[in-house]
C-alpha positions in Angstrom: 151.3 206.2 7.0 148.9 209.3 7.9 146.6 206.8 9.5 149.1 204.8 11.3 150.6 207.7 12.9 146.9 209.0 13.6 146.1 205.8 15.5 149.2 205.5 17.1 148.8 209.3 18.7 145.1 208.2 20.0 146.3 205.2 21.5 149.0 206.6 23.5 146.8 209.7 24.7 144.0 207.3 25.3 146.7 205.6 27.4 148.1 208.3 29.1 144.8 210.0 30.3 143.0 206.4 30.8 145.0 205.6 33.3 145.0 209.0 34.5 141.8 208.9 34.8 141.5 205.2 36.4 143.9 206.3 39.0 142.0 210.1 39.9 138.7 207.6 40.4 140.1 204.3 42.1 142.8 206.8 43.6 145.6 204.4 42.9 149.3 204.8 45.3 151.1 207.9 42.9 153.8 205.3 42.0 151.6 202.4 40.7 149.8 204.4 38.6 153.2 206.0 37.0 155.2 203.0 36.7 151.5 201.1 35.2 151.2 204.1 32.6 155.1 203.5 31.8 154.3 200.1 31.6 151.4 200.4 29.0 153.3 203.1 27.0 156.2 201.1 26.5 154.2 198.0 25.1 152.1 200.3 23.0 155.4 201.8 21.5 156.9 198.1 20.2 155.6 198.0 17.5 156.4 201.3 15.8 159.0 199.8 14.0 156.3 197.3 12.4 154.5 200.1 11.2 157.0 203.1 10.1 160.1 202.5 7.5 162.0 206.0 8.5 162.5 207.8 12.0 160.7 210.9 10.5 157.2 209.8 11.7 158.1 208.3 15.0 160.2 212.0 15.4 156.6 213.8 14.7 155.1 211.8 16.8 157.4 211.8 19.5 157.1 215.9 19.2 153.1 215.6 19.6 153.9 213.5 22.3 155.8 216.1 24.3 153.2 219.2 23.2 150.2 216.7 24.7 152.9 216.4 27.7 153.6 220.2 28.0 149.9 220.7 27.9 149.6 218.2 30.8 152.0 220.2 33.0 150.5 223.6 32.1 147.0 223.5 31.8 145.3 222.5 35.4 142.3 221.2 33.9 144.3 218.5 32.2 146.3 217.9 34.6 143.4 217.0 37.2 141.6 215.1 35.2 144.4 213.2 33.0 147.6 213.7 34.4 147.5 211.8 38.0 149.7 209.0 36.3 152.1 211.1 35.4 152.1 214.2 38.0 151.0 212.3 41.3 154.9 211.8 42.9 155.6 214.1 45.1 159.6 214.2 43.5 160.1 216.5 40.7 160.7 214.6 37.5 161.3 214.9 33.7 160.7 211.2 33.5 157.9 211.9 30.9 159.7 213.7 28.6 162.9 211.3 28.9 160.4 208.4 28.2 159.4 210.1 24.8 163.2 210.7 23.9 164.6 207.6 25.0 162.3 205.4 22.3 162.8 207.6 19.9 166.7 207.5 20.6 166.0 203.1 20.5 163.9 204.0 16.7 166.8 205.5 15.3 169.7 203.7 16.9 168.2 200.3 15.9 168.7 201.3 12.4 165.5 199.0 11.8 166.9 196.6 13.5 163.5 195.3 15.4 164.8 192.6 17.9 167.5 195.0 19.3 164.4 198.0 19.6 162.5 195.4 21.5 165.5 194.8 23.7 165.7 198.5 24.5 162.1 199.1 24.5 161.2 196.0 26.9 164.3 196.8 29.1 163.2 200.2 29.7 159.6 199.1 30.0 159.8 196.2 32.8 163.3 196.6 34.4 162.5 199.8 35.1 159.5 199.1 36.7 160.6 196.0 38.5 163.3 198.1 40.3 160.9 200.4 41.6 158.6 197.7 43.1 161.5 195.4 44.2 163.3 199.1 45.5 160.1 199.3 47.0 159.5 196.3 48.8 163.0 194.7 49.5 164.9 197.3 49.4 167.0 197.0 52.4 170.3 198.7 51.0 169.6 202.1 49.5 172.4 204.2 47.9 173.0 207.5 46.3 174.5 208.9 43.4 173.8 212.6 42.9 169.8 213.1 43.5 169.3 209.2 42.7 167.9 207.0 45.5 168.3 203.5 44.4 168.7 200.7 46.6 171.3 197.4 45.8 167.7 195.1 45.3 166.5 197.3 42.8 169.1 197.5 41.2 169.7 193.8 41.1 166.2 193.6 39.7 166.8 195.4 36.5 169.9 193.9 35.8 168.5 190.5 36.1 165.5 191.6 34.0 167.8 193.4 31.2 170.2 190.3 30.9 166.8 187.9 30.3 165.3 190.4 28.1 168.2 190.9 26.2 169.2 186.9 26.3 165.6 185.7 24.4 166.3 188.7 21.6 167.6 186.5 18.7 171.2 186.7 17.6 172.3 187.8 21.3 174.1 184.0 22.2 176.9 186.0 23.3 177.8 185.7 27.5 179.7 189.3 26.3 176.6 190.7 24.6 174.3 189.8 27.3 176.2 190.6 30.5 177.4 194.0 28.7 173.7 195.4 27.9 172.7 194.5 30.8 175.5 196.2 32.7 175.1 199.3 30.4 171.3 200.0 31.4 171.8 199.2 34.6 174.5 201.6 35.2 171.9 204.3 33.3 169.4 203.5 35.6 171.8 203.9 38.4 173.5 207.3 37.3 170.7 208.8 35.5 168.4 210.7 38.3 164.8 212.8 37.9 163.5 210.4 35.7 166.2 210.9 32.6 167.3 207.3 33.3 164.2 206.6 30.7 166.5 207.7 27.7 170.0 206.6 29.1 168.6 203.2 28.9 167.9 202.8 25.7 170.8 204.9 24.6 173.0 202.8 26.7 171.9 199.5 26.3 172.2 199.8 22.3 175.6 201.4 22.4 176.7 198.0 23.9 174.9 196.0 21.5 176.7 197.8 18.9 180.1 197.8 20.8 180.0 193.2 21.1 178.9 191.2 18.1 175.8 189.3 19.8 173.6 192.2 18.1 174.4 194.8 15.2 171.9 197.6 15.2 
């Protein structure tokens, strides 16, 4: 166990500041380089079900996570050099943080339960990221709710991106089970702003797993 959560601590730092660092020297747009850093996190992070029995490790290791995070924020060497994936937005944001939190949240609510982490892990992961870049690029009908700027195509991105996520997770054949989740983290997405929509999702999408039959956690 000592050497899986050893490994799995390098490869998320050697994630976080690669990128980093690959954005600093090809000077990548601020936003590409955040939403490509949450995408590599979030794949790196599947399989910590595969390798851990208990929450206990993935806990400690989401609390290193936040230290190397902290130390990111505080320490301006780091940040220059590493932190550009995470720091380079111009909009304040705890989206980091929430990120760490919202797959440990998916680890324990799964209850070991690896197809419904996936679900979570992958929703948060690429219908996050789609929203941004269809928000991006086709978004022609932004709203607001609180300090949230969404707009209606974004949205309609991660929904359609939840409900085939959660669809191809086996034992989700239920219309109910599928349209709910994917209802749930959109409406986290939606309503969650400065980057704490990363841990409603999760929370939210297996709370409706549990709540319809497709998928027990």
């Amino acid at each position: 166990m000592i050497v899986a959560f050893a490994a799995a601590a390098a490869i998320l730092a050697l994630l976080v500041g690669g990128i980093g660092m690959l954005a600093l020297r090809f000077r990548w747009e601020p936003e590409a380089a955040r939403k490509g850093s949450h995408v590599a996190v979030g794949l790196a992070c599947l399989p910590l079900p595969l390798l851990f029995a208990d929450a206990t490790p993935v806990i400690a290791l989401a609390a290193v996570a936040c230290a190397g995070l902290v130390a990111l924020r505080a320490v301006p060497a780091l940040r220059a050099r590493f932190g550009c994936a995470l720091h380079g937005i111009a909009r304040a944001s705890l989206g980091e943080f929430a990120f760490v939190a919202g797959v440990a949240l998916a680890f324990v609510l799964a209850h070991g339960d690896f197809a419904a982490y996936a679900a979570a892990i992958l929703t948060l992961t690429l219908g996050d990221t789609a929203a941004a870049l269809i928000g991006r690029r086709f978004g022609r009908h932004p709203y607001a709710i609180g300090r949230a700027r969404k707009s209606v195509e974004g949205s309609c991105a991660f929904f359609a991106v939840a409900a085939l996520v959660c669809a191809l997770v086996p034992g989700a054949a239920s219309i109910a089970a599928v349209a709910a989740f994917a209802l749930a983290t959109t409406l986290a997405e939606a309503f969650a702003g400065d980057g704490l929509d990363n841990a409603a999702i999760p929370l939210a999408g297996l709370l409706a797993l549990r709540l319809f039959t497709g998928v027990s956690p």
